[in-house]
N, C-alpha and C positions, 0 to 999 in steps of 0.2 A: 504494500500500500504506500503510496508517495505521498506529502506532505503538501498538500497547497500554498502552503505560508513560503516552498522551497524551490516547487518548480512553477518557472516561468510561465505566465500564459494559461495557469490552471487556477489562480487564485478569485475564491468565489467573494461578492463584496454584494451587499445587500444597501439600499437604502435603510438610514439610521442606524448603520453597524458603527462602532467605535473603537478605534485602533489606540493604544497604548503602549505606550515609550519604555520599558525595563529597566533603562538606564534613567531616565530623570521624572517619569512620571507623566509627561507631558501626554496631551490626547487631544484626540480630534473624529468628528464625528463626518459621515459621508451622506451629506445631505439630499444630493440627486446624484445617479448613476447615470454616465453618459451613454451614447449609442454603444452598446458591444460588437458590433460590426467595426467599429472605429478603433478598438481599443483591443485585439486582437493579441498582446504583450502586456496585459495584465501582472502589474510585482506590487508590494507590499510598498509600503511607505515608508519615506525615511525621515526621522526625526531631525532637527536642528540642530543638536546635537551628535548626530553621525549615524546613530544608534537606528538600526530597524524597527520597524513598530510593530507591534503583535494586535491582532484582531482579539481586543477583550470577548471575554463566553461570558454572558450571561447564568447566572442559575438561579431557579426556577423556586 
């Protein structure tokens, strides 16, 4: 099973998902999803800090 957060172009992003920093805490929320037709190279975010951002999980 491969890691979404790893490979390219597989990374699923939802309106109102929230990505979170590891390293400073910082975060940012994904307000509107653009065309997927457009965005075909789909990767994670990267904080200001350098640091990758990780897709916070919700629990329930």
């Amino acid at each position: 099973m491969t890691d979404p957060m790893t490979t390219p172009g597989t990374m699923d992003m939802q309106e109102g998902d929230d990505f979170v920093c590891p390293n400073c805490g910082c975060e940012i929320r994904l307000r509107h999803h653009g065309d997927p037709q457009k965005m075909q190279h789909t990767q994670a975010f990267v904080c200001c800090c350098g640091t990758r951002m990780e897709k916070e999980q919700h629990t329930s």
